[in-house]
C-alpha positions as CSV (number, residue, x, y, z in Angstrom):
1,X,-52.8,129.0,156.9
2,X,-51.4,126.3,154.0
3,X,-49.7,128.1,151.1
4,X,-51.7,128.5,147.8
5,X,-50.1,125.4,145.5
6,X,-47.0,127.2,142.9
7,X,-47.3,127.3,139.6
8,X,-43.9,126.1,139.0
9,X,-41.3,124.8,141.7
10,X,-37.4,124.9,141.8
11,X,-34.6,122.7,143.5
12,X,-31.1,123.7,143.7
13,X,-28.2,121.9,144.4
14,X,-24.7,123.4,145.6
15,X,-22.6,120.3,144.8
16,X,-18.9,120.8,145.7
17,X,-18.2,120.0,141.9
18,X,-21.3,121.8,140.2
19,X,-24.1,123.8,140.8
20,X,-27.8,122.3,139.4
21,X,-30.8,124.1,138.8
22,X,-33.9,122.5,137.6
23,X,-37.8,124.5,137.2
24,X,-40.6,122.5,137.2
25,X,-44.4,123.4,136.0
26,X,-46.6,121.3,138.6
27,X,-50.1,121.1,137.3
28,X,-52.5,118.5,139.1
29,X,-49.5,117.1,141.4
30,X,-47.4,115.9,138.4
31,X,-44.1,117.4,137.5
32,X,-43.1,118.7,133.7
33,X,-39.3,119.7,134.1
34,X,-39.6,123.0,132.0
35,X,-35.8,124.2,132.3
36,X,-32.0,122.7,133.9
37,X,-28.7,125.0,134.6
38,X,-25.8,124.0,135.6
39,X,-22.7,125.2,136.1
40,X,-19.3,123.6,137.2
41,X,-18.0,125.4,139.5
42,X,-15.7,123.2,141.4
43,X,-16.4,124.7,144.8
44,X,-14.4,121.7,146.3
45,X,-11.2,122.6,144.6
46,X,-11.4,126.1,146.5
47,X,-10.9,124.9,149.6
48,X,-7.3,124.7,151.0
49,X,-5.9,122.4,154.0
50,X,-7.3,124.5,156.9
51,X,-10.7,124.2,155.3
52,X,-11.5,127.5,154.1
53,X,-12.8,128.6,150.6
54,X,-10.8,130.8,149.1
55,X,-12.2,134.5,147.8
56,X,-11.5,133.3,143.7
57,X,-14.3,130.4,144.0
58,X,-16.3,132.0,146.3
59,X,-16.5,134.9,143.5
60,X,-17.3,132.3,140.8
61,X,-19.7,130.7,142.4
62,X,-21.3,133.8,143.4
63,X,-21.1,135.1,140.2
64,X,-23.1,131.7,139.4
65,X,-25.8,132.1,142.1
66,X,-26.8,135.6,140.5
67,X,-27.5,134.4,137.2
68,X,-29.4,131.0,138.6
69,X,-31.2,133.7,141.5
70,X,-32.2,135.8,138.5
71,X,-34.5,132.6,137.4
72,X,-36.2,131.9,140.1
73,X,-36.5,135.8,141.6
74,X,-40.5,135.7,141.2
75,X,-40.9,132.3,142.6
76,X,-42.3,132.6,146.6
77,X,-41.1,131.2,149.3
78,X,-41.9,127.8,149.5
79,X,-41.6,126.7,146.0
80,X,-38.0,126.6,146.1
81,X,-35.2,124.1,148.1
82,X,-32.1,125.4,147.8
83,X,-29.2,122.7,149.3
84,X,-25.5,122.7,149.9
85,X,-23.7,119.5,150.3
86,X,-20.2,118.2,151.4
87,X,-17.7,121.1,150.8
88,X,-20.3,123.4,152.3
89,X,-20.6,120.9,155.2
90,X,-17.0,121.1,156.2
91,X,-15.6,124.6,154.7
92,X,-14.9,126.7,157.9
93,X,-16.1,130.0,156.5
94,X,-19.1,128.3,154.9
95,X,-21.3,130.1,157.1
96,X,-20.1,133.9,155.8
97,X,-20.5,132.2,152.1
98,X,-24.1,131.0,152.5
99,X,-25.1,134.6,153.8
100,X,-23.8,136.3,150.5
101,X,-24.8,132.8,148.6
102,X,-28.4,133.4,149.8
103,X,-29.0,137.2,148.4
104,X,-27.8,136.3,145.6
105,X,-30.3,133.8,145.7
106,X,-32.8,135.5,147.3
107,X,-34.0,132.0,149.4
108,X,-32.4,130.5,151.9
109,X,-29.7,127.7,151.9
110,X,-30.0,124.4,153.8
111,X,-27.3,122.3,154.5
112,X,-28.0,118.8,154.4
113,X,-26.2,115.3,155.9
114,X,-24.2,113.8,154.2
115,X,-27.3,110.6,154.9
116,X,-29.7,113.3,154.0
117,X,-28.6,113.9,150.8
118,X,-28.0,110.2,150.2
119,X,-31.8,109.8,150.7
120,X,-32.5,112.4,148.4
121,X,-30.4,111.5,145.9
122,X,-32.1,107.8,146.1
123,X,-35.8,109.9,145.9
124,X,-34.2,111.3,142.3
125,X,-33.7,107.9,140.9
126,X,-36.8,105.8,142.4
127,X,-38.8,108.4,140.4
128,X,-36.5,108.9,137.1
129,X,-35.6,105.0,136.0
130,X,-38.5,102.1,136.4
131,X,-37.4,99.0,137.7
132,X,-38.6,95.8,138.0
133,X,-35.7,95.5,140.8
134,X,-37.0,94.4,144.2
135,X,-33.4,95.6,146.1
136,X,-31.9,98.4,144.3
137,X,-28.3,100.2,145.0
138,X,-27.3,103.3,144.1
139,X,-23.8,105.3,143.7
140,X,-23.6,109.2,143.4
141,X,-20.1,110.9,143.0
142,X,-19.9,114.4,143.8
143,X,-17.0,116.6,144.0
144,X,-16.1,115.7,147.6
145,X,-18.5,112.8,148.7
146,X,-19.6,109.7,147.5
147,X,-23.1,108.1,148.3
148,X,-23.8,104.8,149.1
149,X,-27.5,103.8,148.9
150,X,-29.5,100.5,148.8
151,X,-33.6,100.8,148.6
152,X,-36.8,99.0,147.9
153,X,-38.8,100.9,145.6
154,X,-39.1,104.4,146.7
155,X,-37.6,104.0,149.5
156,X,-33.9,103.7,151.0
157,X,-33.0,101.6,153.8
158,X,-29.0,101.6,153.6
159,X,-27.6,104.8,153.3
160,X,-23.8,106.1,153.7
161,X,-21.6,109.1,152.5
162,X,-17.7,109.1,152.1
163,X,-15.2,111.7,152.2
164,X,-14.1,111.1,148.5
165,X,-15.1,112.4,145.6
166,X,-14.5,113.2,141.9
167,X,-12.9,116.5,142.6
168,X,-10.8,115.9,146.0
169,X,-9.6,112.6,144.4
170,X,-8.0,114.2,140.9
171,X,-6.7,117.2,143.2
172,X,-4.7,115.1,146.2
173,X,-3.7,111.7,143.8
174,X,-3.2,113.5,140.5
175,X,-1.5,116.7,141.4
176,X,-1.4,119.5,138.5
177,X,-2.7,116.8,136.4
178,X,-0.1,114.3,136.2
179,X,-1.3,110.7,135.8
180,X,0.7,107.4,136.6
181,X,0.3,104.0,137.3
182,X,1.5,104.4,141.3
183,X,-0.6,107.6,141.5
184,X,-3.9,105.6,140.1
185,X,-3.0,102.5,142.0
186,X,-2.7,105.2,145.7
187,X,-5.9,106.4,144.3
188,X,-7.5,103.2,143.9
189,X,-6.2,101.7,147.4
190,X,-7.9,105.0,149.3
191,X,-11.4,104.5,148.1
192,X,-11.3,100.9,148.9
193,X,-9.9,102.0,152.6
194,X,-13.1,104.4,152.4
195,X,-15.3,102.0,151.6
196,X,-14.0,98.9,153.3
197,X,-15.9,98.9,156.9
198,X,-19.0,98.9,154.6
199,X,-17.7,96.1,151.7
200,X,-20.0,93.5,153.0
201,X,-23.0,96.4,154.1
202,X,-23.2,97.0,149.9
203,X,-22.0,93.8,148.6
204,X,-23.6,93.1,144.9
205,X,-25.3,90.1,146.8
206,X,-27.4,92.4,148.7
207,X,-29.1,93.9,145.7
208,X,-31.0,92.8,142.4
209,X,-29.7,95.9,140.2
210,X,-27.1,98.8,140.7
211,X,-27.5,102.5,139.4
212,X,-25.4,106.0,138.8
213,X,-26.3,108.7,139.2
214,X,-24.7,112.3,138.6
215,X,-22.4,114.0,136.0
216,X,-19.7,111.5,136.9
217,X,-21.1,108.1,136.1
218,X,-22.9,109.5,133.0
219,X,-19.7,110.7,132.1
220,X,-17.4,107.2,132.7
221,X,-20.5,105.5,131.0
222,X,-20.7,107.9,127.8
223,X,-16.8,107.5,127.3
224,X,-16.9,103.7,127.6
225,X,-19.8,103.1,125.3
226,X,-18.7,105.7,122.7
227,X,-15.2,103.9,123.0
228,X,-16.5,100.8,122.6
229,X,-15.4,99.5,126.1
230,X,-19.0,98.9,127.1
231,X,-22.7,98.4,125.3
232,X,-24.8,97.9,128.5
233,X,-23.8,101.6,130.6
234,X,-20.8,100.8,133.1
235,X,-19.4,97.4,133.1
236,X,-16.4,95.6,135.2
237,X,-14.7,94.8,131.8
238,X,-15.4,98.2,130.4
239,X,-13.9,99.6,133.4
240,X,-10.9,97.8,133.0
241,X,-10.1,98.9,129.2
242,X,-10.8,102.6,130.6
243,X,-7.9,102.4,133.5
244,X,-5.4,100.5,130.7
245,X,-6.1,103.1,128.0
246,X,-6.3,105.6,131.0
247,X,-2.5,104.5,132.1
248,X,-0.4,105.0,128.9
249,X,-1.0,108.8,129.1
250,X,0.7,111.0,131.2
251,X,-1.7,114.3,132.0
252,X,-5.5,114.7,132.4
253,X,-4.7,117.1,129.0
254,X,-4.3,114.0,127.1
255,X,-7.5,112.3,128.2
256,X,-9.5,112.9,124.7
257,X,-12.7,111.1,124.3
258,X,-15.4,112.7,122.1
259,X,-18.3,112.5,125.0
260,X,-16.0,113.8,127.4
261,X,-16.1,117.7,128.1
262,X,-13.2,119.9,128.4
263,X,-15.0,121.4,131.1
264,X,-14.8,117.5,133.1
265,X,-11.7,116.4,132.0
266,X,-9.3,117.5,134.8
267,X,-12.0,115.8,137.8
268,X,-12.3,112.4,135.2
269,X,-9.6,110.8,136.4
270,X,-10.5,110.6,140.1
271,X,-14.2,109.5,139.1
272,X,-12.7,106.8,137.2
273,X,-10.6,105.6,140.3
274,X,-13.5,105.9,142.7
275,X,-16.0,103.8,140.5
276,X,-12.8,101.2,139.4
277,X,-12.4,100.6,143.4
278,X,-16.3,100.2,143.8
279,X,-17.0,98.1,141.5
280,X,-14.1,95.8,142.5
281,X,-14.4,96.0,146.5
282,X,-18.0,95.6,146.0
283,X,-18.3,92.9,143.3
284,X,-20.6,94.7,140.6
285,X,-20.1,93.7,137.3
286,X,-22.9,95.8,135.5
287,X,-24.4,99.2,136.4
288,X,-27.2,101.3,134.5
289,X,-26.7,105.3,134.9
290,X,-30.2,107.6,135.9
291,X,-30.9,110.7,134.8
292,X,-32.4,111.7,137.9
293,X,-30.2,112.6,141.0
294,X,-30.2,115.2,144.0
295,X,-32.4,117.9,142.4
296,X,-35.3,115.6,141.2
297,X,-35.2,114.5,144.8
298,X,-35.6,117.9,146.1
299,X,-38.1,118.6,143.8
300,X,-39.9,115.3,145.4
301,X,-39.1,116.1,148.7
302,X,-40.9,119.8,148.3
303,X,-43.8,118.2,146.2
304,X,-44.3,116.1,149.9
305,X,-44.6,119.4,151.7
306,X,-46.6,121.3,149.3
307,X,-49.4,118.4,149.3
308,X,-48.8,118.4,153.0
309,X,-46.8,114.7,153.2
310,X,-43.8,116.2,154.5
311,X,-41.8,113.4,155.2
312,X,-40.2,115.5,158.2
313,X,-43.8,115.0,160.2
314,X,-43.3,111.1,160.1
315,X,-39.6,111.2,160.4
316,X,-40.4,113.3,164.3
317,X,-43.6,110.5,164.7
318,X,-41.0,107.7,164.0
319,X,-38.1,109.0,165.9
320,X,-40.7,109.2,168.9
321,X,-42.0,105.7,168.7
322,X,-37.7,104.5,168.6
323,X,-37.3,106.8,171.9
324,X,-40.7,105.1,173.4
325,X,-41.6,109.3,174.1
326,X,-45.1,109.3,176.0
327,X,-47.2,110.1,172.9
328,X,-50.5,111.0,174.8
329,X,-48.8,113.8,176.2
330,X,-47.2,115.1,173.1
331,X,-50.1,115.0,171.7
332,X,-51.3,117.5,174.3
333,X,-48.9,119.5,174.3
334,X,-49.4,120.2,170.1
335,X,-53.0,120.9,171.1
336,X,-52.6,124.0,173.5
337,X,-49.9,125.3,171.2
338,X,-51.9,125.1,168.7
339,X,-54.6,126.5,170.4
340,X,-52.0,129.4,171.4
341,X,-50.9,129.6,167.9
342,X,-54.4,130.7,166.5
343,X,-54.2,133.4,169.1
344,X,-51.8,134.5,168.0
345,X,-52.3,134.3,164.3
346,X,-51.2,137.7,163.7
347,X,-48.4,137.7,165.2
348,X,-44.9,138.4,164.0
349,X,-43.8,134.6,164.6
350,X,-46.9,133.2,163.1
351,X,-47.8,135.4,160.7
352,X,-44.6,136.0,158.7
353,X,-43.0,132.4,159.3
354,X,-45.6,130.2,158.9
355,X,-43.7,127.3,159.5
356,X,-43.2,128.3,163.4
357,X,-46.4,125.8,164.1
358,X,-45.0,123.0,162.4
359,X,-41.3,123.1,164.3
360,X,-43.2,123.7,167.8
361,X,-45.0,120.8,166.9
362,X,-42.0,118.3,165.9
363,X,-40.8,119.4,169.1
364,X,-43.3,119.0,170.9
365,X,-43.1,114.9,168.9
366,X,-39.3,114.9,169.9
367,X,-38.4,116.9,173.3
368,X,-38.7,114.0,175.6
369,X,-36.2,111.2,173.4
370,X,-33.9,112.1,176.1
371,X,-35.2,109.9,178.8
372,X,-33.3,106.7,177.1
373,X,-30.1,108.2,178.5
374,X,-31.1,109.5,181.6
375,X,-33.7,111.5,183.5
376,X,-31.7,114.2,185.1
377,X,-31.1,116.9,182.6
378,X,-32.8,114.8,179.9
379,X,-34.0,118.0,177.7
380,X,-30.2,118.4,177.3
381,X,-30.0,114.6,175.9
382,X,-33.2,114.8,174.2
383,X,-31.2,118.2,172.2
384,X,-28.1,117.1,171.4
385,X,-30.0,113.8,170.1
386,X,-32.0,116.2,167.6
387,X,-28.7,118.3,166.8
388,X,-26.7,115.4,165.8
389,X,-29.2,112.3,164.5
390,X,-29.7,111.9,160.9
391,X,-33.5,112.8,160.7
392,X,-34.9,112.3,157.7
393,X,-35.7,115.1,155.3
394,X,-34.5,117.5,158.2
395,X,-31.5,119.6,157.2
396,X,-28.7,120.4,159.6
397,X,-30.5,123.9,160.7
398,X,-33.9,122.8,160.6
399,X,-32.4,120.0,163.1
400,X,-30.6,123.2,165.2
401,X,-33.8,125.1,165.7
402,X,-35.7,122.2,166.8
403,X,-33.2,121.2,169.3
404,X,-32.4,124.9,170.7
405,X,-36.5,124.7,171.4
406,X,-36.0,121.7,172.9
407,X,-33.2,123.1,174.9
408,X,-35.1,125.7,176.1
409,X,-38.3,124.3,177.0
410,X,-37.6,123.9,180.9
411,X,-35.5,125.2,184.0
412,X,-33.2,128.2,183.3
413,X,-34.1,130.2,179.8
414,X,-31.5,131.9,177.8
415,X,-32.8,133.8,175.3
416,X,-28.9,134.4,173.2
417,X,-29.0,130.7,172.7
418,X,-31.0,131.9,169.3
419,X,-28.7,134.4,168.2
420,X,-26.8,132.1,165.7
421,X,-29.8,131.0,164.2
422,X,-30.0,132.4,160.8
423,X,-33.1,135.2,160.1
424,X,-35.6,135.1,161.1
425,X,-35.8,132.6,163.5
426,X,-33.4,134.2,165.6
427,X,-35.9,136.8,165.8
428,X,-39.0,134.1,166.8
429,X,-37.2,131.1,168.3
430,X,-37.2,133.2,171.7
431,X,-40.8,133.8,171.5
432,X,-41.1,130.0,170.0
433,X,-40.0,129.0,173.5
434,X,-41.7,130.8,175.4
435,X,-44.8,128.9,174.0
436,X,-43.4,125.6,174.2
437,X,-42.6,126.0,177.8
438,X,-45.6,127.4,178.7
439,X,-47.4,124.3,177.1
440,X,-45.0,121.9,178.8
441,X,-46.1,123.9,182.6
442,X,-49.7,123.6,181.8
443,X,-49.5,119.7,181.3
444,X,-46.9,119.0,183.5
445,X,-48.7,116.0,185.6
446,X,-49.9,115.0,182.3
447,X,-53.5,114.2,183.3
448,X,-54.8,117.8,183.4
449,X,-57.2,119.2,180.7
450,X,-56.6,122.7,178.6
451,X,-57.9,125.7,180.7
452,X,-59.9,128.0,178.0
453,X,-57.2,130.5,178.7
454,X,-56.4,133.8,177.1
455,X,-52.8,134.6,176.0
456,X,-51.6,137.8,174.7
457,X,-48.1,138.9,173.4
458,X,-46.7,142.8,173.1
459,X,-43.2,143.2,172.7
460,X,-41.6,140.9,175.4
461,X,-44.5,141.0,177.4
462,X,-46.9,138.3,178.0
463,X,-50.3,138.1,179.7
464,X,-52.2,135.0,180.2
465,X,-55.8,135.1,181.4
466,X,-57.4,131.6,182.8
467,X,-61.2,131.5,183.9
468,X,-62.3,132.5,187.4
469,X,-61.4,130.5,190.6
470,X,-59.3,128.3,187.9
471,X,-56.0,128.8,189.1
472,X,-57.5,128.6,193.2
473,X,-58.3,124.7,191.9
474,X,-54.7,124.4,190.1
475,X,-52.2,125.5,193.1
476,X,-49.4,123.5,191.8
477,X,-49.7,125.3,187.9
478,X,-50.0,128.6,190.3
479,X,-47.1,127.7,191.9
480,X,-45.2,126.6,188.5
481,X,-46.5,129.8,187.1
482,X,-44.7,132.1,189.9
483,X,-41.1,130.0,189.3
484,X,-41.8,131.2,185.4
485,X,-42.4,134.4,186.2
486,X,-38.9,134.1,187.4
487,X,-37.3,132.4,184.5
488,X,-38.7,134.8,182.5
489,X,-37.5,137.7,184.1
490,X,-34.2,136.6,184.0
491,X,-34.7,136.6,180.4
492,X,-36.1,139.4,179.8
493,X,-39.9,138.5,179.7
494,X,-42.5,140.0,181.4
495,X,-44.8,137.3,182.3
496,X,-48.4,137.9,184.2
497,X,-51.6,136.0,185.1
């Protein structure tokens, strides 16, 4: 059952230097950006050498996610995309933080790649800043990570993310603010070390025009053209008068320019390094700044799903084709549990998490890319594939959920291999399974047509009901039918026919 088209739609991004908002009206599939927030909240500077965020900045940006879950407490379900990014990727105790993170919210948090959010990011520009480019590259400096991306158009086909950004930069090169020419120069020489196995990957000779995006680059590109270091955004030459002005003073304190905000002053410094080592390493001499970034991307990104062109659908379809899967029978497999699904319309799993269908059906798409390592246990390969790839437009637990199915879908079932999922597809993944395995049994030569069968779930148990003298004229399916029984039991499921 599609989702009635929102009224207005909201992205927002957890960046480990600030936290974004935008709300958009969406009237006849086009956007009209109606309000922004934004706080800096420096999560990235909360998180000490064992990788933990401490209690202070958790509180802060806590404190932050009430006020921004106060603005968008009427919106449903699916007209909000809610991301966290680099410091959420790594922080040890991230997981405790997204749980309090997401009732403040009220909507759930996804945590995205670091290639993910690359692609999005590019998706932001393509459709803020026209361009008669035919290759264009594009830079985004967040608080911990840095984003590589070159593209064609609307879409990106170079992507990488680096461990550096504005915030971890200033703090571990610049410590308590205190700026010199060796601490700038060690500064310098790690972003280049970062970027150097992919120097000739982003070379300036590989594109027609480069673009910033984010707080940072509009930042280094306000200060050098209110200086006077620059009339055309961020230049080489403009860069250079901003590091020798940069290294006569002695503390970020000192760093005074007009378009700068207090607020941005003590993360400038490491910005400046990380764009002064680009644009030398990778030979730009000239780059324009967008206004669009992560959030217009997620808003984008969730226009694609609301007008059902979720890029996620071709991403499984592509991934597929790469793994040479046997499409014909993923195909049958989607069928039956789809024709299960309607069924079971009103049930739990169905009925209050509509999107059940559409992850039984990417792994339906995906559960055999596994065969291109080996055979034997190749629903083990074919998971760990989904886990770890860089899917487009997946996020990390959409990626988890769709491999535990995966997992799950033959031999030995364990239904606690859910439990860690977040709510409520802990509570449905188990029952997800069950369905995917019983569609992989019933096509398991691959040849066979759907039965008109009649499934039924109560609690944990299920009854299916095939036509008369069917299953005498299907021994083997019989016979795979008894071994599930078995599974099931072991699992907990009562399964008859």
């Amino acid at each position: 059952m599609p989702h009635p088209i929102p009224t207005n739609v909201a992205a927002v991004d957890l960046g480990s230097n600030s936290f974004h908002m935008i709300i958009c009206n969406l009237k006849d599939g086009k956007l009209q950006t109606i309000d922004r927030l934004k706080e800096m909240v420096r999560l990235a500077a909360g998180m000490d050498e064992n990788k933990v965020l401490d209690q202070p900045t958790q509180a802060k940006a806590l404190a932050c996610l009430e006020r921004f879950g106060q603005r968008i407490s009427n919106f449903p379900p699916h007209s909000v995309r809610i991301v966290g990014t680099n410091t959420l990727r790594q922080a040890k105790n991230a997981e405790q933080f997204i749980k309090k993170a997401e009732r403040a919210l009220g909507h759930p948090i996804h945590i995205v790649s670091g290639i993910e959010e690359a692609r999005l990011i590019y998706q932001g520009v393509a459709h803020s800043l026209a361009s008669n480019a035919n290759e264009r590259f594009v830079m985004d400096i967040g608080g911990s990570s840095t984003e590589y991306i070159i593209g064609k158009q609307d879409t990106p086909h170079t992507k990488e993310s680096l461990n550096m950004g504005c915030v971890t930069v200033s703090q571990d090169f610049f410590k308590n603010g205190v700026l010199s020419k060796k601490a700038f120069k060690k500064a310098c020489l790690f972003a280049e070390q970062q970027l150097e196995p992919f120097q000739d990957t982003f070379n300036s000779r590989h594109f027609d025009e480069a673009i910033g995006a984010s707080g940072s680059l509009k930042a280094i590109s306000n200060v050098l053209q209110t200086s006077g270091f620059s009339n055309n955004g961020i230049t080489l030459d403009g860069m250079e008068q901003l590091v020798a002005h940069l290294l006569t003073l002695n503390h970020t304190d000192q760093i005074l320019f007009p378009a700068l905000s207090v607020e941005r002053r003590p993360v400038f410094i490491g910005a400046v390094a990380i764009v002064y080592a680009s644009f030398k390493t990778l030979n730009i001499q000239q780059m324009t700044v967008s206004d669009g970034a992560l959030r217009e991307g997620l808003v984008y990104d969730l226009l694609g799903r609301i007008y059902d062109h979720d890029i996620r659908s071709q991403t499984s379809r592509t991934a597929a084709e790469r793994y040479h899967t046997d499409r014909r029978h993923a195909e049958q497999l989607k069928d039956t549990i789809r024709y299960m699904a309607a069924q079971l319309e009103h049930h739990p799993c169905f009925d209050d998490n509509p999107a059940s269908l559409q992850f039984l059906e990417w792994a339906a798409d995906l559960h055999e890319i596994g065969f291109e390592i080996a055979h034997s246990q190749y629903h083990k390969h074919s998971a760990y594939i989904i886990e770890n790839a860089d899917l487009a437009g997946f996020s990390k637990q959409d990626q988890l959920i769709i491999s535990r199915l995966v997992r799950s879908h033959r031999k030995r079932f364990s239904p606690s291999r859910f439990d860690d999922l977040p709510a409520p597809w802990h509570r449905h993944a188990p029952i997800m399974a069950v369905l995917f395995r019983l569609a992989a049994l019933l096509h398991r030569n691959r040849h066979s047509q759907r039965p008109d069968f009649q499934i039924d779930i109560a609690d944990n148990d299920i009854t299916l009901t095939f036509p008369e003298q069917w299953l005498e004229q299907a021994p083997l399916t019989q016979a795979d039918l008894k071994q599930e029984v078995q599974y099931l039991k072991e699992a907990r499921f009562n399964l008859s026919f």
